[in-house]
C-alpha positions as CSV (number, residue, x, y, z in Angstrom):
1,X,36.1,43.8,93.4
2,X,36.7,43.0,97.0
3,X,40.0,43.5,99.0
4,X,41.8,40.3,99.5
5,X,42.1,39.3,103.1
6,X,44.7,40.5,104.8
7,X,47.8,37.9,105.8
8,X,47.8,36.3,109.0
9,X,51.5,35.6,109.2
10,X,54.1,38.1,109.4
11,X,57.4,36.4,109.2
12,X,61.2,38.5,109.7
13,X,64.9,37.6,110.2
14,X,67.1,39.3,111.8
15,X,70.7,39.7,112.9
16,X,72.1,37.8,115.9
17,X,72.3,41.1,117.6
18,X,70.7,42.4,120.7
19,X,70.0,45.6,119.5
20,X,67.8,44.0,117.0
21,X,65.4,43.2,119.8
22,X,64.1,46.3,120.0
23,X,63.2,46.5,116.1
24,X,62.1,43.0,116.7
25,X,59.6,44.3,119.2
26,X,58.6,46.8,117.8
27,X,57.4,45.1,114.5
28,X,55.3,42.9,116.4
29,X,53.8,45.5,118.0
30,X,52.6,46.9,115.0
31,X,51.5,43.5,113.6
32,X,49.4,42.8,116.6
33,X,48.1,46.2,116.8
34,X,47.0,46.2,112.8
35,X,45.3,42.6,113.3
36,X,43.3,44.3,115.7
37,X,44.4,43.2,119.4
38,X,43.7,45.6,122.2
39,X,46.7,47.2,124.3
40,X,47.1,44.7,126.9
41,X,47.2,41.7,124.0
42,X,49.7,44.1,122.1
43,X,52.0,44.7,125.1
44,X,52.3,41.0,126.2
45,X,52.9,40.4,122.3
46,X,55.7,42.7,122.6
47,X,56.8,41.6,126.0
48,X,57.3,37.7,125.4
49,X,58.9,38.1,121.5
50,X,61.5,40.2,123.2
51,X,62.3,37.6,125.4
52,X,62.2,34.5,122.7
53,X,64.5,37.2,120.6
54,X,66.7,38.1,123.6
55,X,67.1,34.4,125.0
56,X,68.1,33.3,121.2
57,X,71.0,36.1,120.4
58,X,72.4,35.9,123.7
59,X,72.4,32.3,124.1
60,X,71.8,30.6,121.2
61,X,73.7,32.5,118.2
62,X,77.2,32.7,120.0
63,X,78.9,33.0,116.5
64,X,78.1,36.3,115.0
65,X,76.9,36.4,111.5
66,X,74.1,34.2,112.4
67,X,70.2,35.1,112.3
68,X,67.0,34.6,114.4
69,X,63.9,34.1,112.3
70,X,60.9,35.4,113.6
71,X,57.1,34.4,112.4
72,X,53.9,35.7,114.1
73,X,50.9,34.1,113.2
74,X,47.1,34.9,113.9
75,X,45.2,32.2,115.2
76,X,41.4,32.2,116.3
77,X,42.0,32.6,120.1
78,X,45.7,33.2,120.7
79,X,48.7,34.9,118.6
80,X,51.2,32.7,118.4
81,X,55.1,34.1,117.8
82,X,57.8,31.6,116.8
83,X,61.6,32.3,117.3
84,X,63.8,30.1,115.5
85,X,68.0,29.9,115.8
86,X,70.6,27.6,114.9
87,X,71.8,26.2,117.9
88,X,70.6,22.8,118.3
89,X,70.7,22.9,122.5
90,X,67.7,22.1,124.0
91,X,65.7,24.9,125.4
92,X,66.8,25.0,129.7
93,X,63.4,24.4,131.4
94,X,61.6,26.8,133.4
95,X,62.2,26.2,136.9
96,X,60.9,27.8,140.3
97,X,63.6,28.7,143.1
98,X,63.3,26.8,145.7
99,X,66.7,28.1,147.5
100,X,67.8,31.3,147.7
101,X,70.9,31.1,145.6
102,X,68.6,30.7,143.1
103,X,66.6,33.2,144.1
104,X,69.5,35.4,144.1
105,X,70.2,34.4,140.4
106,X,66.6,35.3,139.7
107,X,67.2,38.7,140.8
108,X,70.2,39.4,137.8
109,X,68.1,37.3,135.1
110,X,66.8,34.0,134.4
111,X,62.9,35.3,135.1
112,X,62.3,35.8,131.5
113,X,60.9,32.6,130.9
114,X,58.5,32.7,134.3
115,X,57.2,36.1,132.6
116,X,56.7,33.9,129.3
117,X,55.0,31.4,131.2
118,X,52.6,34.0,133.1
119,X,51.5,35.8,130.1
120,X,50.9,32.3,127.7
121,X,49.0,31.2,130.6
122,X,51.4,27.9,130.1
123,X,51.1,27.8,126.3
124,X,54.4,27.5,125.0
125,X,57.6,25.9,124.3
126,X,59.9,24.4,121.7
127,X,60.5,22.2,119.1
128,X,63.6,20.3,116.9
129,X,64.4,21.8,113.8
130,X,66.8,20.4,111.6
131,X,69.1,23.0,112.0
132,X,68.5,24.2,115.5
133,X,65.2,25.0,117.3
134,X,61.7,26.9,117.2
135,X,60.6,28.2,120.3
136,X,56.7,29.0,120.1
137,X,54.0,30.7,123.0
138,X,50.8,31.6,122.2
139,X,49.7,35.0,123.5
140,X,45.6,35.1,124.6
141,X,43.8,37.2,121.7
142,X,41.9,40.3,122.8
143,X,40.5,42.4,120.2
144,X,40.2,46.1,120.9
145,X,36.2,46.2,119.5
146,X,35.7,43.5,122.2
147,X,37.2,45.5,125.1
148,X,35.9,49.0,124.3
149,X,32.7,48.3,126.4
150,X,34.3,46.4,129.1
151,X,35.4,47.8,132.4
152,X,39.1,49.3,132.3
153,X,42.2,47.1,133.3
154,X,42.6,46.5,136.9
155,X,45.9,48.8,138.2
156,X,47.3,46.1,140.6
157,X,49.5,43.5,139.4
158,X,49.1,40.1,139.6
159,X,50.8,39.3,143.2
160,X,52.1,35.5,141.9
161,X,53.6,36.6,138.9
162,X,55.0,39.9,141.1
163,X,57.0,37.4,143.6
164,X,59.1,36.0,140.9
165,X,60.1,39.3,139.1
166,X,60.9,41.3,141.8
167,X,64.2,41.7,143.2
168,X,65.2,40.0,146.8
């Protein structure tokens, strides 16, 4: 009798806590990893949930007690990860600096969402829940078999996505 597929949601709650950004991340490491992404599809998994799970303890979930769900789903080209809280504010919108106050902001924090943005390739945002909100992005799918013939990852960064995350 044949195996039954294997799920292609993983859904989690946790805590309204920042440490719990770290287990977060590292459960969808796993999940990506076991649905068969390569390493760079793993690591920009990892990289933009811990953001969505950072940017929804610290400013959605003020009152402790509270919990951020978490869903990752597989998807035919992308892996999309959903982080939902309770706090009905509309998510801030992404914005470039264009003065260097805000460039100075940038340097303490406020580039998460750029990084989202960079890795998504644009594919993301939120929506209205009925209590609170679901912030999505959908991560571009690599699979490891695909990339075991391919030439190895280039070692220089990207230099657009570098000017907004480094420091002034």
């Amino acid at each position: 009798m044949p195996l039954p597929p294997e799920p292609t949601t993983d859904r989690s709650r946790y805590p309204a806590h920042p440490r719990q950004v770290g287990i977060a991340r590292k459960r969808a490491e796993g999940v990506a990893a076991r649905w068969g992404a390569d390493q760079r599809t793993v690591d920009s998994v990892a990289s933009v949930l811990a953001e969505l799970v950072a940017n929804a303890v610290i400013h959605a979930c003020a009152p402790r007690g509270h919990e951020v769900g978490v869903t990752l789903r597989l998807l035919d080209n992308y892996l999309r990860i959903e982080v939902r809280d309770a706090d009905p504010a509309p998510l801030a919108p992404c914005a470039e600096p264009s003065e260097q106050a805000d460039l100075q902001h940038l340097a303490d924090n406020g580039r998460g969402l750029l990084l989202v943005d960079q890795l998504c390739d644009g594919r993301w945002g939120s929506a209205d829940e009925v209590i609170g909100k679901t912030v999505w992005a959908e991560v571009p799918l690599r699979r490891a078999a695909e990339n075991s013939a391919q030439e190895p990852l280039a070692t220089e960064p990207d230099p657009d996505l570098c000017q907004w995350i480094k420091a002034p």
